[in-house]
FIMARKOL-794623 format. One line per 3 residues: number of its first residue (from 1); their letters; for each residue x, y, z of N, C-alpha, C. Coordinates in steps of 0.1 Angstrom, whole numbers, plus 2048, in hexadecimal, padded with zeros to 3 digits. Example, Ala and Ser with C-alpha at 12.3 -4.5 7.8 and 13.67 -1.06 7.14 Angstrom:
2
1> as> 884 7C7 84E 87B 7D3 84E 884 7DF 84E; 880 7EA 847 889 7F5 847 881 800 84F
//
This chain:
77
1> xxx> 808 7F4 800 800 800 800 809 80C 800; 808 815 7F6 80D 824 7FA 807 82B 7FA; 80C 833 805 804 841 809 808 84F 7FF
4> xxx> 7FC 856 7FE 7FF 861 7F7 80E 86A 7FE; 80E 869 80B 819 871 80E 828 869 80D; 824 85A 809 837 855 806 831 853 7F7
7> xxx> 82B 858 7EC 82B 85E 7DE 835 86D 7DD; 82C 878 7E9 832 883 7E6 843 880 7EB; 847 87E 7F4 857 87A 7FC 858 874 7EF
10> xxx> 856 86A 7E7 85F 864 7E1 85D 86A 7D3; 856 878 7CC 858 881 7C0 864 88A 7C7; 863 88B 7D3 86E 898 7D9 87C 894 7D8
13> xxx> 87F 887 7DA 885 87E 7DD 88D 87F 7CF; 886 87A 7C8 88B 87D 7B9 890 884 7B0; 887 890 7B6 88B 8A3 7B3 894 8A7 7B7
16> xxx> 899 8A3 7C7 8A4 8A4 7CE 8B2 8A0 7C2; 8AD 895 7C2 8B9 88C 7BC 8BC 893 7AF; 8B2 897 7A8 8B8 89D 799 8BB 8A8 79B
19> xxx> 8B8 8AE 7A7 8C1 8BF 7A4 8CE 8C1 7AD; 8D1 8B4 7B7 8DD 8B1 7B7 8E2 8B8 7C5; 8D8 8C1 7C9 8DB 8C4 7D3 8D2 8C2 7E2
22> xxx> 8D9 8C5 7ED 8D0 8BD 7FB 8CE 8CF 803; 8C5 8CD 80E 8C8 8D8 817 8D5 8D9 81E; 8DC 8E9 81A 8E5 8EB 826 8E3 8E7 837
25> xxx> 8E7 8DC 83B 8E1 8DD 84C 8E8 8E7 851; 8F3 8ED 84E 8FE 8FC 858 8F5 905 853; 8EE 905 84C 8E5 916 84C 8DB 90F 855
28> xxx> 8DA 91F 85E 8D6 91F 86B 8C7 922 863; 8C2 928 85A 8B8 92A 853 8AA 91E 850; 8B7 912 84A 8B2 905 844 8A5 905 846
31> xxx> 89F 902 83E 890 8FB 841 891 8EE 84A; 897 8E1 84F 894 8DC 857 896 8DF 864; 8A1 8EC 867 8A1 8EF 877 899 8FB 876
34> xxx> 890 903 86A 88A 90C 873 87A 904 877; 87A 8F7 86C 870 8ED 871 872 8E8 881; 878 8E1 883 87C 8DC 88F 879 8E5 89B
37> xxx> 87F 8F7 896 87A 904 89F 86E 902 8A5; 865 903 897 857 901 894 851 8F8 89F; 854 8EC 89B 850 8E1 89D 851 8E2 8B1
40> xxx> 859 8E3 8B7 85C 8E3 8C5 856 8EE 8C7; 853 8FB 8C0 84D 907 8CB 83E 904 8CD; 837 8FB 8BF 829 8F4 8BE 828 8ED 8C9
43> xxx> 832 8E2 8C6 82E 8D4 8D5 831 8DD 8E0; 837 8E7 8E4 83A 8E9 8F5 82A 8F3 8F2; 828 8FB 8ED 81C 903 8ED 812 8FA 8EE
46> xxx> 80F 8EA 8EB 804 8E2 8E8 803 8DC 8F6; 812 8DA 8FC 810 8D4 90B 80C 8E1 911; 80F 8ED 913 80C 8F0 91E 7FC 8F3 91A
49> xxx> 7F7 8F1 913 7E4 8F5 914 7DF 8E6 913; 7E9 8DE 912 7E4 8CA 91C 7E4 8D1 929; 7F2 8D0 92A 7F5 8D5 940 7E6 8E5 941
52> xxx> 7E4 8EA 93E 7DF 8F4 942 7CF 8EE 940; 7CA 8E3 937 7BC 8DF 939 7BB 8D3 943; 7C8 8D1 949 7C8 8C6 951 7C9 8C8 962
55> xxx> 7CD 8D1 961 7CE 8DA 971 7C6 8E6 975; 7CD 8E2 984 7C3 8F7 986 7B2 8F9 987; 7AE 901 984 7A3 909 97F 79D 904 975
58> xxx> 7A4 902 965 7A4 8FE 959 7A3 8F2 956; 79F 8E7 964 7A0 8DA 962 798 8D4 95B; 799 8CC 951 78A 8C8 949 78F 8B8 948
61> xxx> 781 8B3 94A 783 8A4 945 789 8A2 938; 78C 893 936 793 891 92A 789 893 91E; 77B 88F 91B 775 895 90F 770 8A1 90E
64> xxx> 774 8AC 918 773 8B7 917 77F 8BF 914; 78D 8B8 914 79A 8BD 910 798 8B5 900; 795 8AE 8FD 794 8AF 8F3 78E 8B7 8EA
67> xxx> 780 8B8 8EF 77A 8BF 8E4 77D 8CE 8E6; 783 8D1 8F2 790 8E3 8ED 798 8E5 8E7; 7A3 8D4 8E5 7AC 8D2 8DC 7A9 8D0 8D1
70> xxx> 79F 8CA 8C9 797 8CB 8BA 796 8D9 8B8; 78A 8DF 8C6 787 8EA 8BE 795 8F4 8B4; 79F 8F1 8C3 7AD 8FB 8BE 7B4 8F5 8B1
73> xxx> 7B3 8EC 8AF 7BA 8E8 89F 7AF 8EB 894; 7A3 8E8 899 79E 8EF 88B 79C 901 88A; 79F 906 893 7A4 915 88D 7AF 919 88F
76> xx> 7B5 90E 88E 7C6 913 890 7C7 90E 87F; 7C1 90A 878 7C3 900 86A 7C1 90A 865
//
């Protein structure tokens, strides 16, 4: 079975290959470390509004953290 997303990796893959070149990892710039940036300021922002519907004041059962966490991804989309 392949998935549409190892179709696209593996057209990139190939594109990569014929223009011969890869990402600089020493540019501080790169697309995968300003991803990685990205990616950890999301997850630490995503835990602390878990820890903050789980404690305190703000405490909500678990299908009520859920359905604050749906709501937040579909207007965060």
């Amino acid at each position: 079975m392949c998935y549409r997303s190892d179709k696209i990796t593996m057209q990139m893959a190939k594109q990569t290959s014929k223009s011969k070149s890869l990402e600089n990892t020493n540019d501080p710039f790169s697309n995968m470390k300003l991803a990685q940036g990205f990616d950890k300021l999301k997850k630490d922002w995503w835990l602390d509004i878990s820890d903050t519907l789980s404690e305190g004041k703000y405490k909500k059962d678990e299908l009520a953290k859920l359905k604050i966490l749906a709501n937040l991804i579909k207007v965060s989309v």
